[in-house]
C-alpha positions as a Markdown table, in Angstrom:
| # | Residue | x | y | z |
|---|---|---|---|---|
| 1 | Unk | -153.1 | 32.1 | 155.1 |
| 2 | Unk | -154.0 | 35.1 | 153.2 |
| 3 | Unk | -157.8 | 36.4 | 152.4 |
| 4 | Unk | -158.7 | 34.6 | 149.3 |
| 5 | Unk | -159.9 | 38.4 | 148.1 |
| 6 | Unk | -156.4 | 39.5 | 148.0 |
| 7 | Unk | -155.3 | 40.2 | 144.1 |
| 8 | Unk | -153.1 | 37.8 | 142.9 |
| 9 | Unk | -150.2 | 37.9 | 140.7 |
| 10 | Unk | -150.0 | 34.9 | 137.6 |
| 11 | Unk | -147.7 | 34.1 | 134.9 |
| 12 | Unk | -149.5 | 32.4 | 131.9 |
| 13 | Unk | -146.6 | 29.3 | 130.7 |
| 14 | Unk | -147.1 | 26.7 | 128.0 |
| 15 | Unk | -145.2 | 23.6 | 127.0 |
| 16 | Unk | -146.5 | 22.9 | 123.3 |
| 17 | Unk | -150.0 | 24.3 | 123.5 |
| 18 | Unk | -150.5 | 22.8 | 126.9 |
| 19 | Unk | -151.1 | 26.0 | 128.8 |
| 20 | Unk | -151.2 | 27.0 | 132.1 |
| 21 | Unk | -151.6 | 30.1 | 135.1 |
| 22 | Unk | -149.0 | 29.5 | 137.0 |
| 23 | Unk | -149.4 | 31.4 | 140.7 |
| 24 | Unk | -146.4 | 31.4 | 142.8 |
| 25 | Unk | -147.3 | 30.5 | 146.5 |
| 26 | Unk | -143.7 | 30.2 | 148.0 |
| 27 | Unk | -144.0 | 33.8 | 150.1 |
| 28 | Unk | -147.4 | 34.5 | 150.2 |
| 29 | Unk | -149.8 | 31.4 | 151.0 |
| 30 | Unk | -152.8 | 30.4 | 149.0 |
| 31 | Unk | -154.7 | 27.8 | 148.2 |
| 32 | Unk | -157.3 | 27.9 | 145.5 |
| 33 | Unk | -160.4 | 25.3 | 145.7 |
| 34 | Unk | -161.7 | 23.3 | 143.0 |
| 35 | Unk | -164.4 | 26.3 | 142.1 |
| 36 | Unk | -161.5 | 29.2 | 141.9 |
| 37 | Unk | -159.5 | 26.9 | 139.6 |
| 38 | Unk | -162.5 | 26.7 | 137.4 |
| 39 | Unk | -162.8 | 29.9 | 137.3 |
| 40 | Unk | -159.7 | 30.8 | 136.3 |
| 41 | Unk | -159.5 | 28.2 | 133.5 |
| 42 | Unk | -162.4 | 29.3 | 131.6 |
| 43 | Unk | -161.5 | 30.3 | 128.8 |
| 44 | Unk | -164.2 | 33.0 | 128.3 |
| 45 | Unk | -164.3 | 34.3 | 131.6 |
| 46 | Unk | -161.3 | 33.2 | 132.9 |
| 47 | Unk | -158.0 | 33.4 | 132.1 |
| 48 | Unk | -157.7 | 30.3 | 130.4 |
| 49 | Unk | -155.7 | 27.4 | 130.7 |
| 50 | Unk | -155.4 | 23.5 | 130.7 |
| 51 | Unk | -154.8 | 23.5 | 134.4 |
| 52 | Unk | -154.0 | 25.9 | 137.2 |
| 53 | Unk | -150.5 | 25.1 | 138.7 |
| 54 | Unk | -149.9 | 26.6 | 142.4 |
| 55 | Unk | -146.4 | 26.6 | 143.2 |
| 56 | Unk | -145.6 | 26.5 | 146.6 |
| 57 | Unk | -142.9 | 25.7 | 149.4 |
| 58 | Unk | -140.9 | 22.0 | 149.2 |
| 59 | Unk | -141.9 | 19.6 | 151.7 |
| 60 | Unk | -138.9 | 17.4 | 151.1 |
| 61 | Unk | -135.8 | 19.2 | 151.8 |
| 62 | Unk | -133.9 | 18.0 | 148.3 |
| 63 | Unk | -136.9 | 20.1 | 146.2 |
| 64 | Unk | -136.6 | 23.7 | 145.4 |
| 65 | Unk | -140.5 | 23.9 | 144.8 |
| 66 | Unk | -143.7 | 22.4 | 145.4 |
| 67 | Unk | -146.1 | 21.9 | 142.3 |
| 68 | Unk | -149.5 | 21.5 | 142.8 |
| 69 | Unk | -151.9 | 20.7 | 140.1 |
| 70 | Unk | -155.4 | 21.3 | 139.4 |
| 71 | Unk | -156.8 | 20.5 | 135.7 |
| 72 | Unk | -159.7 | 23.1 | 134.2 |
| 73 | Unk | -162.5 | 21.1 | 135.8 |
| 74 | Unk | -161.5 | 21.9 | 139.4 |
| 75 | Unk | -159.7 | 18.6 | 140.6 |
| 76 | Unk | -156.6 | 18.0 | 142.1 |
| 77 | Unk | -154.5 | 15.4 | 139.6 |
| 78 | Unk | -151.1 | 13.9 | 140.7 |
| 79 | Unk | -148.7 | 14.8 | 137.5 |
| 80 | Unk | -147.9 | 17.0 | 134.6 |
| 81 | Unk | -145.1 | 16.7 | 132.7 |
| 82 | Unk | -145.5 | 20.1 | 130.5 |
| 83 | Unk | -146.1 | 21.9 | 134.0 |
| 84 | Unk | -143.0 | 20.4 | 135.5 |
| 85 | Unk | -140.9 | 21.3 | 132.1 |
| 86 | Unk | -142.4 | 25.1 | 132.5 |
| 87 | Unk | -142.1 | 24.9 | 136.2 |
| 88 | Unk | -138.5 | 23.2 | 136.5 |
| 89 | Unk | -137.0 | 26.0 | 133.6 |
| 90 | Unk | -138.8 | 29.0 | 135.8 |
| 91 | Unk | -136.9 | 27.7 | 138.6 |
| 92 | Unk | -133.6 | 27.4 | 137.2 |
| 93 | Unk | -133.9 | 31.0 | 135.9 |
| 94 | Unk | -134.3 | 31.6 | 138.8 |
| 95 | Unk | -131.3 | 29.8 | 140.5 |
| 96 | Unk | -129.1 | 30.6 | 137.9 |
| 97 | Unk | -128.5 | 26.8 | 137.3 |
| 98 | Unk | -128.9 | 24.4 | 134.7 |
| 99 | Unk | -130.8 | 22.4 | 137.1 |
| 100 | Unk | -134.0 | 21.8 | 139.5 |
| 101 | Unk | -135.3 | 19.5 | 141.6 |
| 102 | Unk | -139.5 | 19.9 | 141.6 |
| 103 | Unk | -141.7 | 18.1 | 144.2 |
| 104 | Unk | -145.2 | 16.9 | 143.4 |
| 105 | Unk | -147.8 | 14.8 | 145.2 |
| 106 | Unk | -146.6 | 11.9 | 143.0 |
| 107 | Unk | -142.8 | 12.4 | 144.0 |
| 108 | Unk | -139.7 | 14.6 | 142.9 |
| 109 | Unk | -139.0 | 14.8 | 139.2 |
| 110 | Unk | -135.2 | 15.5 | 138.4 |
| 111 | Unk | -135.0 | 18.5 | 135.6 |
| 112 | Unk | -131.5 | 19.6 | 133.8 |
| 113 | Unk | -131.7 | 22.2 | 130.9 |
| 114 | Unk | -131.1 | 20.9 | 127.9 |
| 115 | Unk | -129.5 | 21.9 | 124.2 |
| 116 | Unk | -131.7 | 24.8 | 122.3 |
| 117 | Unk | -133.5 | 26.0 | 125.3 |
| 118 | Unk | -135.2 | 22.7 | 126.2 |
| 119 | Unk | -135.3 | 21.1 | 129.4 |
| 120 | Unk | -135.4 | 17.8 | 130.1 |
| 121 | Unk | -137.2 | 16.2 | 133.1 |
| 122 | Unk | -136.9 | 12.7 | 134.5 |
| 123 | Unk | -140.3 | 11.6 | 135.2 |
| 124 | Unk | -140.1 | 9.1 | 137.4 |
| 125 | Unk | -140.6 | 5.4 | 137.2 |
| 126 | Unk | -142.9 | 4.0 | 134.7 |
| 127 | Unk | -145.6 | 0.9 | 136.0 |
| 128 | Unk | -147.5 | -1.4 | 134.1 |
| 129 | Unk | -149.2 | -3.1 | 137.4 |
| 130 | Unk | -152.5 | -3.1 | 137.4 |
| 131 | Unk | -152.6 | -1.8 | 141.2 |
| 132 | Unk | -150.5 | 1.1 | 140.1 |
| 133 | Unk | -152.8 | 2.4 | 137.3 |
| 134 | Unk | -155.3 | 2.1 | 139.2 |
| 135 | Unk | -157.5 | -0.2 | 137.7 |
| 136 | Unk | -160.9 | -1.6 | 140.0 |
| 137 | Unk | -160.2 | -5.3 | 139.6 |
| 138 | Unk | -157.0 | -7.2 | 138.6 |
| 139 | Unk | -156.4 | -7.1 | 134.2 |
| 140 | Unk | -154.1 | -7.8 | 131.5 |
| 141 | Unk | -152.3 | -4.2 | 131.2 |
| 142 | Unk | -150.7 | -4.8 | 128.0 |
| 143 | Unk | -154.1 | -5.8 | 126.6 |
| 144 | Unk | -157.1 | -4.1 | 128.2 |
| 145 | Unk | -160.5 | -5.1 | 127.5 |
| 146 | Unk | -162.1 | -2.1 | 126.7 |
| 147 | Unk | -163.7 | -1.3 | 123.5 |
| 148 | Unk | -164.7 | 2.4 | 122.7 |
| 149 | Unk | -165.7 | 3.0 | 118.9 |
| 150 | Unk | -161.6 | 2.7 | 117.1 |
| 151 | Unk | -159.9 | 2.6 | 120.4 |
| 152 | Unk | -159.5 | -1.0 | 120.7 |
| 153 | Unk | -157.2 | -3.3 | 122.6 |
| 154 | Unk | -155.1 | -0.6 | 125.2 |
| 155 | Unk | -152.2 | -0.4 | 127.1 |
| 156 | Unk | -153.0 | 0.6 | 130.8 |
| 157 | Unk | -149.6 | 3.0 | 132.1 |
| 158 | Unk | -148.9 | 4.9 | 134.7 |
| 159 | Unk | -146.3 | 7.6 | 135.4 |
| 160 | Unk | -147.5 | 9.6 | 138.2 |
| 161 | Unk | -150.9 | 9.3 | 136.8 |
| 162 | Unk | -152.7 | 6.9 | 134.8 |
| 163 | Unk | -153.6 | 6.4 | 131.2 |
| 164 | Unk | -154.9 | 3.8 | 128.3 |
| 165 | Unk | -152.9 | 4.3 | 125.0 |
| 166 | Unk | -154.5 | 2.8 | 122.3 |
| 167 | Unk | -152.6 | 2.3 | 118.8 |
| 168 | Unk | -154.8 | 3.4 | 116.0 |
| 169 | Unk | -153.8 | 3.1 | 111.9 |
| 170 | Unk | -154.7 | 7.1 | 111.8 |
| 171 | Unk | -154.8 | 8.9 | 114.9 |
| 172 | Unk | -156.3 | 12.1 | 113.6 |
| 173 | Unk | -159.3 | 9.9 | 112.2 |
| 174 | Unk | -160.1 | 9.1 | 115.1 |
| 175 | Unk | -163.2 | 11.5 | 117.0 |
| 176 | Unk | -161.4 | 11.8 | 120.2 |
| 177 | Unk | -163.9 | 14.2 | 121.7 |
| 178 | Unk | -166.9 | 11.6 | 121.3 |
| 179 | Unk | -164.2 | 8.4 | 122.4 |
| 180 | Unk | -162.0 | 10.2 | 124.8 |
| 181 | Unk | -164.8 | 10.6 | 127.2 |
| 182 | Unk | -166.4 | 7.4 | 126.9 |
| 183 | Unk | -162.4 | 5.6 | 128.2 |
| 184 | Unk | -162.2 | 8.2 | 130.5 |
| 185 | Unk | -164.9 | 7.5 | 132.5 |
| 186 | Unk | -165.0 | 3.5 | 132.1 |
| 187 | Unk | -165.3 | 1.6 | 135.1 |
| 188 | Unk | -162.3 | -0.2 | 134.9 |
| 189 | Unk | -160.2 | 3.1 | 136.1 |
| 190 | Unk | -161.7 | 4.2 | 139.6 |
| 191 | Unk | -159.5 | 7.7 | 139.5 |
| 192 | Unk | -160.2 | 8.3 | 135.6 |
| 193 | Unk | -157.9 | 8.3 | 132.8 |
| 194 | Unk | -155.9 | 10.0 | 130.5 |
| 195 | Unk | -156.5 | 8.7 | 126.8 |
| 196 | Unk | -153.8 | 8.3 | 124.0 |
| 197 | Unk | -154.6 | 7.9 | 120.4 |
| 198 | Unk | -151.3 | 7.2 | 119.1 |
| 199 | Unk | -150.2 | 6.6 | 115.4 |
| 200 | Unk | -146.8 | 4.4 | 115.0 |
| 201 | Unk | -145.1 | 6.4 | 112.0 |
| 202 | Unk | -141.6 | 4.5 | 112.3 |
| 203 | Unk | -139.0 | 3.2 | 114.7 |
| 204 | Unk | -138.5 | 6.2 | 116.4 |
| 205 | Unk | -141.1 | 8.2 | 115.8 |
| 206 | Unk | -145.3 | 8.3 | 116.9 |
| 207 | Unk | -147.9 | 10.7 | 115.9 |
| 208 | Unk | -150.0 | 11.2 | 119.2 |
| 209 | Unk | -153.6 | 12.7 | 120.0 |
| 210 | Unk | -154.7 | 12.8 | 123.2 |
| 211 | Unk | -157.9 | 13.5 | 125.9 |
| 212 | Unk | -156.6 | 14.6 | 128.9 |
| 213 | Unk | -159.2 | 13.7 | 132.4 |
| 214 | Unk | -160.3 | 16.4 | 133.7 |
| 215 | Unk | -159.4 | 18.7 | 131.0 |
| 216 | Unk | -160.4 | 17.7 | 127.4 |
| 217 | Unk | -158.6 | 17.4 | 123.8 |
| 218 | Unk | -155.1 | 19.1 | 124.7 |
| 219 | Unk | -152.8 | 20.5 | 122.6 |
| 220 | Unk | -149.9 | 18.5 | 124.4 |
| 221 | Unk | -149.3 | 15.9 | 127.1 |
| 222 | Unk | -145.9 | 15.3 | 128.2 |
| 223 | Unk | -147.1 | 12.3 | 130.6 |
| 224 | Unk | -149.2 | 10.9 | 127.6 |
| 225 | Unk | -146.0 | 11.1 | 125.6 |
| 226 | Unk | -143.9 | 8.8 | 128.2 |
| 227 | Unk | -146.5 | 6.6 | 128.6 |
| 228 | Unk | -147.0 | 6.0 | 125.0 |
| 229 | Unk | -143.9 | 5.3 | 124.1 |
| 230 | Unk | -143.3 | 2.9 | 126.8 |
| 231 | Unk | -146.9 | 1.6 | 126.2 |
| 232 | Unk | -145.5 | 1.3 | 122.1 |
| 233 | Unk | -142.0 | -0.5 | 123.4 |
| 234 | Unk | -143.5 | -2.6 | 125.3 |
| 235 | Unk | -145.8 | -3.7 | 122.9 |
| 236 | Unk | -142.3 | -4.4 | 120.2 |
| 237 | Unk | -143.5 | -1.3 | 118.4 |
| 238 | Unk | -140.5 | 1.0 | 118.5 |
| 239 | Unk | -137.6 | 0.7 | 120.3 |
| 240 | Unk | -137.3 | 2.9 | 123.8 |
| 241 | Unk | -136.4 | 6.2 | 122.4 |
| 242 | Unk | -138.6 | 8.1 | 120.2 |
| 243 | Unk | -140.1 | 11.7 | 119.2 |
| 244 | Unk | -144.1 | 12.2 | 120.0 |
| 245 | Unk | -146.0 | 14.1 | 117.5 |
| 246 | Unk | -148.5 | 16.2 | 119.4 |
| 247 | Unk | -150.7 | 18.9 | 118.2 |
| 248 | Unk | -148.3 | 21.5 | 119.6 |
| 249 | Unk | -145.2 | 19.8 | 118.6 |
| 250 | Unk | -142.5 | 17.3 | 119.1 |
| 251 | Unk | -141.2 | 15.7 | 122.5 |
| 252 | Unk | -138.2 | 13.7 | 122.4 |
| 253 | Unk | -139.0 | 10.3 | 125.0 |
| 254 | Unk | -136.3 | 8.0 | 126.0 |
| 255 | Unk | -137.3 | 4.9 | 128.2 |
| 256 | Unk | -134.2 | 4.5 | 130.0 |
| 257 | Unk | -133.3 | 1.1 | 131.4 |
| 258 | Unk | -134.3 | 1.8 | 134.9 |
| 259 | Unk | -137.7 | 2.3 | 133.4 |
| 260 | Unk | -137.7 | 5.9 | 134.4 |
| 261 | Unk | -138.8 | 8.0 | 131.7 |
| 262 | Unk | -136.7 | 11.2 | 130.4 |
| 263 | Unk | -138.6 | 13.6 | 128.8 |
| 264 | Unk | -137.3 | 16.4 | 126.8 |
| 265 | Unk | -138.7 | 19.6 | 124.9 |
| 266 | Unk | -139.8 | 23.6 | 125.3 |
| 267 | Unk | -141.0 | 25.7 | 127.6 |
| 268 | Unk | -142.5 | 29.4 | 127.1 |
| 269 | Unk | -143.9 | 32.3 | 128.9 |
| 270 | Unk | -147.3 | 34.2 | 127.3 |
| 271 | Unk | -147.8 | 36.8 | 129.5 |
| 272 | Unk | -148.3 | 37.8 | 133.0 |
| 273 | Unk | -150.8 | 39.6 | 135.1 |
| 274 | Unk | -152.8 | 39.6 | 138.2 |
| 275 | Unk | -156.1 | 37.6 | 139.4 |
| 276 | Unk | -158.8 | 40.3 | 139.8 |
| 277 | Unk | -160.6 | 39.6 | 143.5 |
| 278 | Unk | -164.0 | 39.3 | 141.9 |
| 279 | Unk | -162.5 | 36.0 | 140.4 |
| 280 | Unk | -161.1 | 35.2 | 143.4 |
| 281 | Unk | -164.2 | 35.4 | 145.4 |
| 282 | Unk | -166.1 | 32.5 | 143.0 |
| 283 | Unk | -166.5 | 29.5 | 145.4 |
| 284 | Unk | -164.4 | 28.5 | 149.1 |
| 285 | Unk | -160.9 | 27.4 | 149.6 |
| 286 | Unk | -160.8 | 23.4 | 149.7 |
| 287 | Unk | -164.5 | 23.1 | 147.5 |
């Protein structure tokens, strides 16, 4: 393992808004703790970003990397489906190939490149059981009893992690920032959630909002957008295709019969640079 003082190179990479410092682990092991990864999201002091994604050497011999995930407060989350969308297109750059295979603590998620620069990334299987959320104690999860100011009556999903969408008559009405939280933190979801504000414009077609644990109001969440539109399908909403409306822009979702979830939309790079040491030095590995 290298010193934690040694200067580190980053690439700054965004999928509609959702940004993120990207540090590429594969050759030269690190491991930043929950205090560095705070650090280096602050957006005043930092670098900035909604999480920290540490790419590092596949465990299972089918990946060609490793992505591991820590959101701006510090902790460790399970999925990301903007990440694995910038992640998965770095990668095939990289390969030369119009596809990727990317590893994450919640499984491998399939990526192909996709018409006008997009990429497309099969995220896995979509669950509606309340074990699988998690939720603390067994609950209708197409009908959640939680009550939060406007966000009434949810839809508990999870696809690698967990969220409550909530179906709203405006979703940018709605004071996410005072609501969010409040969901977020209910006891019902022992690991926290991801909160959806979503708007149904028309068959094929939602206008979503949403707090992201751990990090805030985001510009974008590709794993909100799955579970949404499964969450609005399952409901009789819309059918099992649609595009999300975020506040960065449009992802096209299709729920696919095996109830895996294809997700498809853009990638970008900002800028790169390197990770002074003084930043570095801010808290110990593992914290």
């Amino acid at each position: 393992m290298y010193p934690v003082m040694t200067p580190v190179a980053f690439t700054k990479m965004h999928g509609l808004g959702n940004d993120f410092v990207v540090v590429d682990a594969r050759h030269r092991p690190i491991e930043f703790g929950a205090v560095q990864a705070r650090a280096i999201a602050d957006r005043r002091t930092g670098v900035g970003c909604d999480q920290v994604i540490v790419i590092e050497p596949p465990v299972n011999g089918l990946a060609d990397a490793f992505m591991r995930i820590r959101n701006a407060d510090g902790g460790e989350v399970e999925a990301c489906g903007n990440a694995a969308r910038c992640i998965a297109g770095m990668i095939m750059r990289e390969k030369r190939s119009g596809h990727a295979i990317i590893e994450t603590v919640a499984g491998l998620l399939d990526a192909e490149s996709a018409d006008d620069d997009m990429v497309s990334v099969d995220m896995g299987r979509i669950s509606f059981d309340w074990r699988d959320i998690p939720l603390s104690d067994p609950a209708d999860t197409l009908h959640l009893d939680i009550e939060a100011g406007p966000l009434r009556d949810g839809v508990a999903v999870n696809i690698g992690n967990p969220h409550a969408v909530f179906f709203v008559d405006d979703s940018e009405a709605v004071p996410l920032e005072i609501f969010g939280p409040i969901v977020e933190r209910n006891p019902l979801f022992p690991e926290l959630t991801n909160v959806e504000a979503a708007e149904i414009v028309s068959n094929d077609r939602i206008r979503l909002r949403v707090w992201e644990r751990g990090v805030g109001l985001t510009r974008a969440c590709g794993t909100g957008a799955c579970a949404t539109v499964a969450a609005a399908s399952r409901r009789g909403l819309i059918g099992r295709n649609a595009e999300v409306q975020l506040d960065g822009g449009l992802l096209r979702i299709e729920w696919l019969k095996d109830d895996h979830v294809l997700m498809t939309g853009p990638v970008a790079v900002s800028f790169t640079g390197t990770l002074d040491e003084t930043l570095l030095a801010l808290g110990a590995v593992g914290e």
